[in-house]
N, C-alpha and C positions, 0 to 999 in steps of 0.2 A: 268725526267731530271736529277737523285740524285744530284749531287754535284755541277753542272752547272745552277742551279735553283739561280737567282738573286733576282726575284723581283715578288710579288705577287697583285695584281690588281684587287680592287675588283667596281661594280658598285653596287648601292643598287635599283635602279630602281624608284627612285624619284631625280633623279642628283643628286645626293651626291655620289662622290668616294674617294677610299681610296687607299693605299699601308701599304702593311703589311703582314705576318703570321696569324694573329690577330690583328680582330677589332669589333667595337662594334658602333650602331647604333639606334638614336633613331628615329622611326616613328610618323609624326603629326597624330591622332586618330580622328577620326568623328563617327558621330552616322551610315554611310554606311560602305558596304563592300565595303575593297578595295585589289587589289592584284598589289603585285609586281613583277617582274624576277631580282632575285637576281645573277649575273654573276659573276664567279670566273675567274683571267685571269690568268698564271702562266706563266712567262718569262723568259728564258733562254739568257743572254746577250752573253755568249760565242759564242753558234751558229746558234742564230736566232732562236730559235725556239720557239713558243708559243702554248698551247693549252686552249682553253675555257670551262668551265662549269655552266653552267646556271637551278636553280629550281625558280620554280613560290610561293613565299608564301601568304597566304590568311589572312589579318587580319579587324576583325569584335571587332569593342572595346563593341558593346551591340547585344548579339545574336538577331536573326532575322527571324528565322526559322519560319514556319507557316507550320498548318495542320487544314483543316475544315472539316464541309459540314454538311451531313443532314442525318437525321433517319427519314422513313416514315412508311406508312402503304401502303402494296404493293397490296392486295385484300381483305381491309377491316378484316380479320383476326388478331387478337392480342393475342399474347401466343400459346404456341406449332407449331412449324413450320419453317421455314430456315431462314437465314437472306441472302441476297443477296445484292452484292453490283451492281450499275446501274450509267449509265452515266446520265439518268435523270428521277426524281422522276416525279409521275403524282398520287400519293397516296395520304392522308392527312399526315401532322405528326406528330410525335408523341414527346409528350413534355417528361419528368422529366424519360426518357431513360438514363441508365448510359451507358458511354461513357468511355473505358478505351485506356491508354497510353502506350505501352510496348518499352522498349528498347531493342536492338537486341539481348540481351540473353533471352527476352520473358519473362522480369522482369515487374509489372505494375509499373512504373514512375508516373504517374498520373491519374486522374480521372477527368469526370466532368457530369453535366445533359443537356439534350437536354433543349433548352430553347423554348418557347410557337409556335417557328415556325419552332422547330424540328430540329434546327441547333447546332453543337457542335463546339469548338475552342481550339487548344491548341496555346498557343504562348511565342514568347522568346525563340525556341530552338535552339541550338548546328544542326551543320551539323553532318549527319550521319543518321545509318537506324534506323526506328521505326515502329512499329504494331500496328494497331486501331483498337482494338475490342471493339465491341457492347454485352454490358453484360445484357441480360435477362436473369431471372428464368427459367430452362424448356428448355433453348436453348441453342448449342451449334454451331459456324460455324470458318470456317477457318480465324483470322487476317488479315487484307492487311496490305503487307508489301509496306512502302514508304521513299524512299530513300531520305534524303535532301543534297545539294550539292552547291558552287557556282552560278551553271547554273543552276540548280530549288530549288529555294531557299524556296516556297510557294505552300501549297494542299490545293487548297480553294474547291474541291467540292468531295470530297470520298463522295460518296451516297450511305446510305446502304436501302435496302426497308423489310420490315418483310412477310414473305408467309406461306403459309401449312402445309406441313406434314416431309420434311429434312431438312437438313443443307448441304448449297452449297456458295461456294462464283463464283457468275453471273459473264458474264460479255456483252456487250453491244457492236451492230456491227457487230460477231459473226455469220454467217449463218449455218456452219457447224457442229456446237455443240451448246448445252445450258448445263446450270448446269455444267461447266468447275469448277472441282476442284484440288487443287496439295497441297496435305498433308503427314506429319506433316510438320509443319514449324514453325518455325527451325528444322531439321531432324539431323539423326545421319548418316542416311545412307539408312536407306529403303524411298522412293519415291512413294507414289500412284496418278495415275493420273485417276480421273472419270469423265465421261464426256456423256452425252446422243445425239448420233450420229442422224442427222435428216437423214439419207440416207446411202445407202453404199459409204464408203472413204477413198481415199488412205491420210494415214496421217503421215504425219514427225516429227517426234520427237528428239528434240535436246537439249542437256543442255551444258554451254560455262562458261566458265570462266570470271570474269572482263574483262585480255585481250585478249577477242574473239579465245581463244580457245576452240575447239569443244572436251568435253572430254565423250561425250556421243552421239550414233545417232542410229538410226534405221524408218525403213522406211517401212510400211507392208497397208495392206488394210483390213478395220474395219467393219462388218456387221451395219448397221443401227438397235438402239436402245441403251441401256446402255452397257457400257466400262468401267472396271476397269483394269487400265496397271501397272505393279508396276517396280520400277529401283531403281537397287541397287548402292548406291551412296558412300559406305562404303570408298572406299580406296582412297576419294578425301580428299586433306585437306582441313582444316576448312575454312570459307567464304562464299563470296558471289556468287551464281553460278541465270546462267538466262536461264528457260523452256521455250521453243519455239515449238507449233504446228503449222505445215504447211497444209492448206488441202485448194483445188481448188481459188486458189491465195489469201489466208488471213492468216494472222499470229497470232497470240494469245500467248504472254510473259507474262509468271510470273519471279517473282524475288524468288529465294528462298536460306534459308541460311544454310551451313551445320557446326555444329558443331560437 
């Protein structure tokens, strides 16, 4: 509007509004989250012209975040062998298992032990992404990465189970593949995808950006047995990108972060 710009209008999205250039507003705090849409209105008296802008803010006066679930024992096996993570345990568990906490640079944040019925907890966090590794002697397996946000504020059940002879991060539902792995992660740019094919399969592979852009695809048919694929990720910038395999109608997303 430059010079025809009169009056500026703001709402805070708990009724309270304002006029002005600049203004300043205090929010009532509770122990929930709460969010607002905060609207800019900018009005032009000369000739009618108005335009709006509106952003959503999130305020949490005592973080809230949660991350759970369980370490077991997946075939009686304890020490040298995979960790696998599972939608549900049917193992024993396993108690005074460390439990570690990483933050999306794949820094450890914190620690803790599996308590007597093999469950672990982190709580009070910050929105944002984090990695749960299961720290044995002897073993080593991929983090799951889990994202907290508004809309899933709470992981009450990452299930890891302990097995054999590799390291695989599982996953559950899955007919198409077992032993689904996508490492490193966080990566820099090289991508490996393993995975042990139960049949021959045509499978799709794709990686997207936060806003659902496809910056990665290819589409081929995989002999039945172990797959190892690799994708070179070099020339994305950093963040949050999401792995998707398609094969005879099921999908399989990981989250992976590229620095």
């Amino acid at each position: 509007f430059g010079t025809n710009t009169q009056e500026y209008v703001w709402t805070m999205g708990d009724g309270s509004s304002y006029t002005g250039d600049f203004v300043e507003h205090t929010y009532t705090a509770d122990d929930s989250l709460q969010a607002y849409t905060v609207c800019l209105t900018t009005i032009s008296w000369q000739d009618s012209c108005t335009a709006t802008i509106c952003e959503t803010i999130i305020l949490d006066e005592t973080p809230n975040g949660y991350i759970g679930g369980e370490v077991a024992n997946g075939n009686g096996l304890w020490g040298g062998g995979d960790v696998e993570r599972v939608m549900n345990s049917t193992g024993d568990p396993l108690q005074d298992v460390t439990v570690e906490l990483l933050d999306a640079a794949g820094n450890v944040i914190r620690t803790t032990l599996t308590d007597p019925d093999g469950r672990y907890s982190f709580n009070g966090l910050q929105f944002g992404d984090y990695f749960v590794h299961v720290k044995i002697p002897d073993l080593t397996h991929t983090p799951y990465l889990i994202s907290l946000n508004p809309t899933l504020q709470k992981e009450e059940e990452i299930i890891f189970e302990v097995y054999g002879n590799q390291i695989v991060l599982g996953v559950e539902g899955i007919s198409f593949a077992t032993g689904i792995d996508v490492s490193p992660n966080p990566t820099k740019g090289n991508l490996n995808i393993s995975m042990l094919l139960t049949e021959n399969t045509d499978v799709h592979i794709s990686v997207t950006d936060l806003l659902g852009k496809v910056v990665y695809e290819n589409n081929d048919n995989y002999n039945n047995g172990q797959q190892n694929i690799n994708i070179n990720l070099e020339g994305l910038p950093e963040g949050l990108y999401m792995v998707s395999l398609r094969a005879k109608g099921e999908v399989y997303t990981h989250k992976v972060v590229k620095q």
